[in-house]
C-alpha positions in Angstrom: 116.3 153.5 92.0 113.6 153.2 94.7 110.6 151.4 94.2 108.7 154.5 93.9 110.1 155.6 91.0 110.2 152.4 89.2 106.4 152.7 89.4 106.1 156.8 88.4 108.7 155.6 85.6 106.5 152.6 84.3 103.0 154.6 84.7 105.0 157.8 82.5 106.3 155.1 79.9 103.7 152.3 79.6 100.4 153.3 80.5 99.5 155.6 78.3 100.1 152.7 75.5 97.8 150.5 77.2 94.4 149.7 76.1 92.8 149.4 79.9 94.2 152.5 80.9 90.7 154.1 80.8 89.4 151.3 82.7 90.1 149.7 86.5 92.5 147.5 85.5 96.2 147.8 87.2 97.9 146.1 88.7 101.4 146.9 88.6 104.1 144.4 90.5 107.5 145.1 91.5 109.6 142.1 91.8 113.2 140.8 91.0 113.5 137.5 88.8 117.1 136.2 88.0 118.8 138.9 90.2 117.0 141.5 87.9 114.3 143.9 89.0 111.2 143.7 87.0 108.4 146.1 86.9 105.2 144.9 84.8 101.4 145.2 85.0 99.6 142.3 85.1 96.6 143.8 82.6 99.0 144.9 80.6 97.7 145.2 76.6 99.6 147.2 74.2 97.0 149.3 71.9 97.4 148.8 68.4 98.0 152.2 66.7 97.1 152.6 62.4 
């Protein structure tokens, strides 16, 4: 998988949970930690759904 379609995959599957989606705030980092690649968003909050 190419870095470019880590992101499209994370913006399709997390960002439309996130509470700052509406606002200026991502900031979305590629990187590998323990031989794994991680994709996260630094601004990342989860919106609470009732």
């Amino acid at each position: 998988m190419t870095d470019e379609e880590r992101y499209e995959k994370y913006i399709k599957e997390h960002c439309k949970e996130c509470k700052n989606r509406t606002g200026d705030l991502c900031d979305i980092r590629i990187f590998i930690l323990n031989n794994v690649v991680c994709t996260k968003c630094r601004y990342y909050e989860r919106e609470d759904r009732l």
